[in-house]
VOKOL-363858 format. One record per atom (N, C-alpha, C): residue number from 1; residue in one letter; chain; atom name; x, y, z. Coordinates in nm, 4 decimals, decimal comma. Layout:
<recs>
rec i->NUM | aa->a | ch->A | at->CA | x->X | y->Y | z->Z
...
</recs>
This chain:
<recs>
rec i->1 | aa->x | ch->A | at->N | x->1,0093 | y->-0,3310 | z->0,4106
rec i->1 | aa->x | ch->A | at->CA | x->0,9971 | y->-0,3757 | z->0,2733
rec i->1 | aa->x | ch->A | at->C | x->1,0321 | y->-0,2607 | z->0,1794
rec i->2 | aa->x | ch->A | at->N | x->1,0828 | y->-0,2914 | z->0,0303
rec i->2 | aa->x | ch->A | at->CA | x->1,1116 | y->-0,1950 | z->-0,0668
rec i->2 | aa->x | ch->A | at->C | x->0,9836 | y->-0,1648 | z->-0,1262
rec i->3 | aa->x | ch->A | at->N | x->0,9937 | y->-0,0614 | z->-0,2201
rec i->3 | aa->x | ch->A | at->CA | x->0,8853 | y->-0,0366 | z->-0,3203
rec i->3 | aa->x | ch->A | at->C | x->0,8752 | y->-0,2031 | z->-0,3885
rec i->4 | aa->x | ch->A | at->N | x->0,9822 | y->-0,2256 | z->-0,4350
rec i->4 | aa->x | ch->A | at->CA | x->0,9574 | y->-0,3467 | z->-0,5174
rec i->4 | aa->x | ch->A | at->C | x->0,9432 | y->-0,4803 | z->-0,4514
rec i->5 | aa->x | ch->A | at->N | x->0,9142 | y->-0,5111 | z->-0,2861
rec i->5 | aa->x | ch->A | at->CA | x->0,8674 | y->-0,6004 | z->-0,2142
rec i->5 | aa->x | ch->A | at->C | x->0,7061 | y->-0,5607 | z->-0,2177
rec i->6 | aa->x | ch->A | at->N | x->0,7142 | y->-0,4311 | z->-0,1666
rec i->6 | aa->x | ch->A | at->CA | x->0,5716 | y->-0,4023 | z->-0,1837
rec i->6 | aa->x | ch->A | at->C | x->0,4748 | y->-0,4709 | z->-0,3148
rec i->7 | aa->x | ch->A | at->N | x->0,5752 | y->-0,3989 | z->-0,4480
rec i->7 | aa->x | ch->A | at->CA | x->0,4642 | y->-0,4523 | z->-0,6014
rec i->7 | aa->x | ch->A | at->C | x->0,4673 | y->-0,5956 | z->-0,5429
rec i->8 | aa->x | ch->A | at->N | x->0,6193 | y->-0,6905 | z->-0,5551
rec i->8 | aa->x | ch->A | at->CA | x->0,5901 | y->-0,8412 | z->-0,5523
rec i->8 | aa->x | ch->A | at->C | x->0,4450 | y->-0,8697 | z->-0,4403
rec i->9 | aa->x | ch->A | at->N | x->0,4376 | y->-0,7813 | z->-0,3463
rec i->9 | aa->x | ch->A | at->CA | x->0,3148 | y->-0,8816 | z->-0,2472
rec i->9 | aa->x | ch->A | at->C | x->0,2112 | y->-0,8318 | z->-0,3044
rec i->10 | aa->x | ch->A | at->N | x->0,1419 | y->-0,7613 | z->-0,2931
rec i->10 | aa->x | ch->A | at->CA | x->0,0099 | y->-0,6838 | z->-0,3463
rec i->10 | aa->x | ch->A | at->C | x->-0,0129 | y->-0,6506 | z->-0,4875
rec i->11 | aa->x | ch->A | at->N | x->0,0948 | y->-0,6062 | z->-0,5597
rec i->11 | aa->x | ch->A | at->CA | x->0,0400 | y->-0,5780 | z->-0,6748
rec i->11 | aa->x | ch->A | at->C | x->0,0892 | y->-0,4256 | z->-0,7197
rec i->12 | aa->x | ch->A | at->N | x->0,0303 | y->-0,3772 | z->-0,8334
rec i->12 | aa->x | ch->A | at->CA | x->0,0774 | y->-0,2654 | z->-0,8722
rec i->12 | aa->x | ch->A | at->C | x->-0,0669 | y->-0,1729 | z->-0,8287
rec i->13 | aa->x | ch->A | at->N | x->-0,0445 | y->-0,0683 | z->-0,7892
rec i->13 | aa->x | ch->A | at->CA | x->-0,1890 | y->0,0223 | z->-0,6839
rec i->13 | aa->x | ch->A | at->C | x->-0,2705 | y->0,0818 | z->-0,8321
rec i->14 | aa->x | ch->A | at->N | x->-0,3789 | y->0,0814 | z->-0,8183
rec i->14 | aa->x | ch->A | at->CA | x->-0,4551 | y->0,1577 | z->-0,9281
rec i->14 | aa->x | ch->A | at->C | x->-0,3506 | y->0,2391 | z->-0,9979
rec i->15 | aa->x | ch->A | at->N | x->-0,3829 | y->0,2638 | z->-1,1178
rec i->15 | aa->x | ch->A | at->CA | x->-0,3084 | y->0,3831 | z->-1,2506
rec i->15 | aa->x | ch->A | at->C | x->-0,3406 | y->0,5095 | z->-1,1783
rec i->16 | aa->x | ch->A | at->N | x->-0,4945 | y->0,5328 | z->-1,2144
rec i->16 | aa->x | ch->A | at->CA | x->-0,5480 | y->0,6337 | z->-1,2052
rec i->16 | aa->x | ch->A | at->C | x->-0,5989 | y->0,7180 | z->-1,0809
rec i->17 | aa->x | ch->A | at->N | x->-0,5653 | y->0,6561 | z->-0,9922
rec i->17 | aa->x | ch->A | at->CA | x->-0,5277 | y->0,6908 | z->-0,8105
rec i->17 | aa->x | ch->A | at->C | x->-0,3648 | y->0,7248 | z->-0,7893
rec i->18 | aa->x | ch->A | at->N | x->-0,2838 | y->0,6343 | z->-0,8048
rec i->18 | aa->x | ch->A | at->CA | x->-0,1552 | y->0,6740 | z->-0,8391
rec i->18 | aa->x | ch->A | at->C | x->-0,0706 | y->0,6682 | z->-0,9482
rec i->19 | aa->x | ch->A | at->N | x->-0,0818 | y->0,7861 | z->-1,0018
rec i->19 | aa->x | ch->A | at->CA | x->-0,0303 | y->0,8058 | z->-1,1324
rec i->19 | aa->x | ch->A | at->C | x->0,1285 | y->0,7920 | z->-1,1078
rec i->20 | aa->x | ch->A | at->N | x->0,1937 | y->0,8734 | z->-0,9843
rec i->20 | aa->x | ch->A | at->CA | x->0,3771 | y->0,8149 | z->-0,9964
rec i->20 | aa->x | ch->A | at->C | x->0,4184 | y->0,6957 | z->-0,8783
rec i->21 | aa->x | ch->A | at->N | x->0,4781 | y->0,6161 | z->-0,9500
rec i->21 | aa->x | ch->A | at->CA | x->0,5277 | y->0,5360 | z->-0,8585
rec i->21 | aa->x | ch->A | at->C | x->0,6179 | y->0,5554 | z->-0,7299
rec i->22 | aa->x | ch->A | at->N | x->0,6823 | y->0,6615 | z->-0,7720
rec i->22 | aa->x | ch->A | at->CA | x->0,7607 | y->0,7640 | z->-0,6506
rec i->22 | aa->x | ch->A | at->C | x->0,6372 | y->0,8421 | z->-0,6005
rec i->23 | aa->x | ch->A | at->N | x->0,6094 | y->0,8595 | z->-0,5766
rec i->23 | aa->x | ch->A | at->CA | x->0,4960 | y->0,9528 | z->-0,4493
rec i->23 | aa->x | ch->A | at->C | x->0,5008 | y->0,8144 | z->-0,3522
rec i->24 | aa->x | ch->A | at->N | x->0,4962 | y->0,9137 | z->-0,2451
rec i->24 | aa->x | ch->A | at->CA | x->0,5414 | y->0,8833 | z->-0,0792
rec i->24 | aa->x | ch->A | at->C | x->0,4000 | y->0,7582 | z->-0,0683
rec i->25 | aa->x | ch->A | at->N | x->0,2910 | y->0,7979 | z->-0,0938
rec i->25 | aa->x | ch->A | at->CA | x->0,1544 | y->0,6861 | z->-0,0668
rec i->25 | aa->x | ch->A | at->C | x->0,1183 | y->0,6229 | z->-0,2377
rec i->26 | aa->x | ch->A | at->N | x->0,0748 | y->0,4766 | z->-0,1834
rec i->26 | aa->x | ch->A | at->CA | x->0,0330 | y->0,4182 | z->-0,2704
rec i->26 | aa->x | ch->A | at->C | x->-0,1171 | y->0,4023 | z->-0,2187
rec i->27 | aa->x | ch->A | at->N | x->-0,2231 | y->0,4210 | z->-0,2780
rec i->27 | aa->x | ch->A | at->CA | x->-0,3655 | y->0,3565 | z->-0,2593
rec i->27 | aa->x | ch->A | at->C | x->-0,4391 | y->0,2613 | z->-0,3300
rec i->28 | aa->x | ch->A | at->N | x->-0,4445 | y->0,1825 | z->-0,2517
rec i->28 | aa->x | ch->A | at->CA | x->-0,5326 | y->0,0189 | z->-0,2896
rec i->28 | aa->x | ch->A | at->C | x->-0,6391 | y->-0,0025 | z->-0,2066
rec i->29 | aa->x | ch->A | at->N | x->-0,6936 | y->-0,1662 | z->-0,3578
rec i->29 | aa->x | ch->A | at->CA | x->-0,8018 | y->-0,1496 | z->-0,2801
rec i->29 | aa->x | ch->A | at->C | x->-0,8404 | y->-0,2971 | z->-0,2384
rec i->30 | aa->x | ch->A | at->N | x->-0,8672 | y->-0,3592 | z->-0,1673
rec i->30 | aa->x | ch->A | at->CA | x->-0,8619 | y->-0,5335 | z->-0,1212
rec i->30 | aa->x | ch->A | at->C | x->-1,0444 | y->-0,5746 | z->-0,2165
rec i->31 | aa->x | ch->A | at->N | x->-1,1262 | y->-0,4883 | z->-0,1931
rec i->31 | aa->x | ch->A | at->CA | x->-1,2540 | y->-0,5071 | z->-0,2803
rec i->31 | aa->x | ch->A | at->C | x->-1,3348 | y->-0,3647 | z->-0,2828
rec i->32 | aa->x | ch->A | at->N | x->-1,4380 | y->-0,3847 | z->-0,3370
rec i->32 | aa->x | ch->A | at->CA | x->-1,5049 | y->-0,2411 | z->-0,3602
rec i->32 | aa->x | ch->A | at->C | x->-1,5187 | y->-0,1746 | z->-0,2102
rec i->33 | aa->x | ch->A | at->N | x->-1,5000 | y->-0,1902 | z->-0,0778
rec i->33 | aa->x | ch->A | at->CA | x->-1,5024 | y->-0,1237 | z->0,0606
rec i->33 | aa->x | ch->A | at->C | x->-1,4090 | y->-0,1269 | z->0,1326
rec i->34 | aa->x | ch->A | at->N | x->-1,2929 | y->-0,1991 | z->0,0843
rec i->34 | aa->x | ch->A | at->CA | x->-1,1594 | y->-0,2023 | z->0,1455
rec i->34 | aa->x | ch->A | at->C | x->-1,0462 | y->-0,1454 | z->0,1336
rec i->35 | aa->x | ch->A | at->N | x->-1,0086 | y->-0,0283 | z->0,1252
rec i->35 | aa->x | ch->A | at->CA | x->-0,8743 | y->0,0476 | z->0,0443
rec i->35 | aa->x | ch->A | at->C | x->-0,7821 | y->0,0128 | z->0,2220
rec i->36 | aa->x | ch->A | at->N | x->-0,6542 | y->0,0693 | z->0,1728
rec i->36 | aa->x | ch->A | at->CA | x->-0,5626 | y->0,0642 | z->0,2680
rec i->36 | aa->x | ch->A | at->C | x->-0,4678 | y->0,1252 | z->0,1371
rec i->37 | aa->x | ch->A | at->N | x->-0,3685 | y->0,2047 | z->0,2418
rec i->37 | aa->x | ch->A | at->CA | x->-0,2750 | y->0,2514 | z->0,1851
rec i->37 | aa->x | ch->A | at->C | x->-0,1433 | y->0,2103 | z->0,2159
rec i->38 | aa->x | ch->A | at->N | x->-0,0109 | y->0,2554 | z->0,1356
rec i->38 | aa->x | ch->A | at->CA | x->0,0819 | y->0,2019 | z->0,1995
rec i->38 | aa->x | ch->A | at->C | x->0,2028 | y->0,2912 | z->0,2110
rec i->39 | aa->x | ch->A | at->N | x->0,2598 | y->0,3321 | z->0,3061
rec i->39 | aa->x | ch->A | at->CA | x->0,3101 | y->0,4844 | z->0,3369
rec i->39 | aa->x | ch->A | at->C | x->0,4784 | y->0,4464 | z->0,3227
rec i->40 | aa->x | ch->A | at->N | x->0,5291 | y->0,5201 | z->0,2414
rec i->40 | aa->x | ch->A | at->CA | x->0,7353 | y->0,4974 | z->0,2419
rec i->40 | aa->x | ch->A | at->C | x->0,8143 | y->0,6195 | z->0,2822
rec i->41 | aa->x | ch->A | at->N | x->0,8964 | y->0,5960 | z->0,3671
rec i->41 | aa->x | ch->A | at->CA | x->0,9801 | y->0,6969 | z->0,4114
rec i->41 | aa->x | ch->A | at->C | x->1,0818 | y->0,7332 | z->0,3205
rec i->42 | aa->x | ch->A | at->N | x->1,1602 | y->0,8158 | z->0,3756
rec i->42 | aa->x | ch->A | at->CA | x->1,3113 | y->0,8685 | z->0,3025
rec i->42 | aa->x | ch->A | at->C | x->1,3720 | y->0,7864 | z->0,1934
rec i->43 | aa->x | ch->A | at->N | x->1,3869 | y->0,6545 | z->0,2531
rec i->43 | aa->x | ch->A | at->CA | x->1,4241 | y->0,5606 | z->0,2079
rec i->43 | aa->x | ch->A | at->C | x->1,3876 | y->0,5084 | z->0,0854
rec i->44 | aa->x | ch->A | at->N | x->1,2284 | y->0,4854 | z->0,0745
rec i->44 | aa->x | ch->A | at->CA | x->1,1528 | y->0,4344 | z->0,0046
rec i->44 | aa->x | ch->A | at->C | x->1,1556 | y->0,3144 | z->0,0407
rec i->45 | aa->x | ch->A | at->N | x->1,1624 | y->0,2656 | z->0,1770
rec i->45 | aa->x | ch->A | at->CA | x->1,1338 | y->0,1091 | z->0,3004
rec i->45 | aa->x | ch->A | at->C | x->0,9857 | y->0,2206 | z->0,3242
rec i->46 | aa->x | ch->A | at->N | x->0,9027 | y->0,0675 | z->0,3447
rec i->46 | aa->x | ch->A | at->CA | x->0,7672 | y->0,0950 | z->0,3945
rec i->46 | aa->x | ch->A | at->C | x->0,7726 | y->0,1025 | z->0,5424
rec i->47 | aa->x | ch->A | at->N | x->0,7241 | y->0,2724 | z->0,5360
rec i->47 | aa->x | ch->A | at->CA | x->0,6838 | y->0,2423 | z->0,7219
rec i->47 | aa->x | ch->A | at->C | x->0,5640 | y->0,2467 | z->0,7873
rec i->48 | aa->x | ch->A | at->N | x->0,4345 | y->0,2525 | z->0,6839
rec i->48 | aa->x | ch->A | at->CA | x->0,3305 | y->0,2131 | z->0,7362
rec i->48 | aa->x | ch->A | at->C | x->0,2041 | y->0,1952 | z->0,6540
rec i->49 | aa->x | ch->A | at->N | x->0,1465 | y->0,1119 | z->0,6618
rec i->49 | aa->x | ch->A | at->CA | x->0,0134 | y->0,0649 | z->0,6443
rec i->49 | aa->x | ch->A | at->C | x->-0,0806 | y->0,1268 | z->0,6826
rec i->50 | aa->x | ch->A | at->N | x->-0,1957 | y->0,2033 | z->0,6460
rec i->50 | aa->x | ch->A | at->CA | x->-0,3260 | y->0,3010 | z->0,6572
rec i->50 | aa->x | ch->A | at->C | x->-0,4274 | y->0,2273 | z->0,5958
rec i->51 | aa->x | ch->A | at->N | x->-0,4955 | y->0,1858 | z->0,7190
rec i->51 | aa->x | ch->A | at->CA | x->-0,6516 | y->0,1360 | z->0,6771
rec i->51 | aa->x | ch->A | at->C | x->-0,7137 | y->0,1075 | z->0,8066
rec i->52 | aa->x | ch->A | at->N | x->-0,8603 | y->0,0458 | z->0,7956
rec i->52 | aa->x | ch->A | at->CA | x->-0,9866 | y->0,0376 | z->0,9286
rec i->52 | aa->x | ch->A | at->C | x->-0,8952 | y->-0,1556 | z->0,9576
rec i->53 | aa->x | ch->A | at->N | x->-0,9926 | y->-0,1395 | z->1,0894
rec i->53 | aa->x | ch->A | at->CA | x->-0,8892 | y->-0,2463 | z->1,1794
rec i->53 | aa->x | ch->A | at->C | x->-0,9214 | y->-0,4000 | z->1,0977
rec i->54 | aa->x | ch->A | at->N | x->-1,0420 | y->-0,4121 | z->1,0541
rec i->54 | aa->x | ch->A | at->CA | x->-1,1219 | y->-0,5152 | z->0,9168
rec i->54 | aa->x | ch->A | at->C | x->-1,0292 | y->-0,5454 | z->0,8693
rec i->55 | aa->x | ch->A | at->N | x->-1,0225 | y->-0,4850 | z->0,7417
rec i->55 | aa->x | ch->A | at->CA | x->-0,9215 | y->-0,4833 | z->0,6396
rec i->55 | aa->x | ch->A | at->C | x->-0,7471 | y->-0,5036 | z->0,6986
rec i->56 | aa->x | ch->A | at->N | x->-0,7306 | y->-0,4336 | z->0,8052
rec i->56 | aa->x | ch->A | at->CA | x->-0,5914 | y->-0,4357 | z->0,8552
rec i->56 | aa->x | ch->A | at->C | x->-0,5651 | y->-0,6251 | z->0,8838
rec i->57 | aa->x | ch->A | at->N | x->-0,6556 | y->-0,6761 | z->0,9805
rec i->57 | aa->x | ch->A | at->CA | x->-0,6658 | y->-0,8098 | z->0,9898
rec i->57 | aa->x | ch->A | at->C | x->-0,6496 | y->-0,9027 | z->0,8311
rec i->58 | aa->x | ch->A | at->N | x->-0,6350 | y->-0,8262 | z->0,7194
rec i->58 | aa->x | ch->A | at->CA | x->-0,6037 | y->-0,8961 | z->0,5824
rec i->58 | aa->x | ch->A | at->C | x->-0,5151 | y->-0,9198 | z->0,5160
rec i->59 | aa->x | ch->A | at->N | x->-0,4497 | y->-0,7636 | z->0,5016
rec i->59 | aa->x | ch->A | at->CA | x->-0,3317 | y->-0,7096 | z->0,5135
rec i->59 | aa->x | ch->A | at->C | x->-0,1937 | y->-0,6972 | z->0,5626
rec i->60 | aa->x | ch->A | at->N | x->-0,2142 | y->-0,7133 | z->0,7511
rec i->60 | aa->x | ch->A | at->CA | x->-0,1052 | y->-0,7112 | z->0,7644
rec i->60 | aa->x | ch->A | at->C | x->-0,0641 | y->-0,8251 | z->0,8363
rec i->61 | aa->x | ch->A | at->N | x->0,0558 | y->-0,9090 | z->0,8931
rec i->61 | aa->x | ch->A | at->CA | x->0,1220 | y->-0,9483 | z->0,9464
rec i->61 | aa->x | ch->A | at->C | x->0,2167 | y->-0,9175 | z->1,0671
rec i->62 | aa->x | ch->A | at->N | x->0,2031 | y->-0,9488 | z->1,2243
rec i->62 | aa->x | ch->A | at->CA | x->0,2797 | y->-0,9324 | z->1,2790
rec i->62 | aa->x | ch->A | at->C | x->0,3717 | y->-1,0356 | z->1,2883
</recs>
């Protein structure tokens, strides 16, 4: 996925956690105990998802 597949699914990540939209991690949060992050390579294609296995079951899709 692009940066801008990413915003369309989830959303735009906190302001004040990530202040630039270019930095490599975005951090979110699904509710007040759920963050997951979302990690972009070279590219700026997502190559990985960071969070507990809970939340991962919310998040991701195989």
């Amino acid at each position: 996925m692009t940066r801008a597949q990413v915003l369309m699914s989830v959303g735009y990540p906190v302001s004040s956690e990530n202040p630039k939209l270019d930095a490599k991690t975005w951090r979110f949060w699904l509710s007040s105990f759920a963050e997951f992050q979302v990690v972009f390579d070279e590219q700026d294609l997502l190559k990985q998802v960071i969070t507990d296995q809970q939340t991962s079951n919310l998040v991701e899709v195989d």
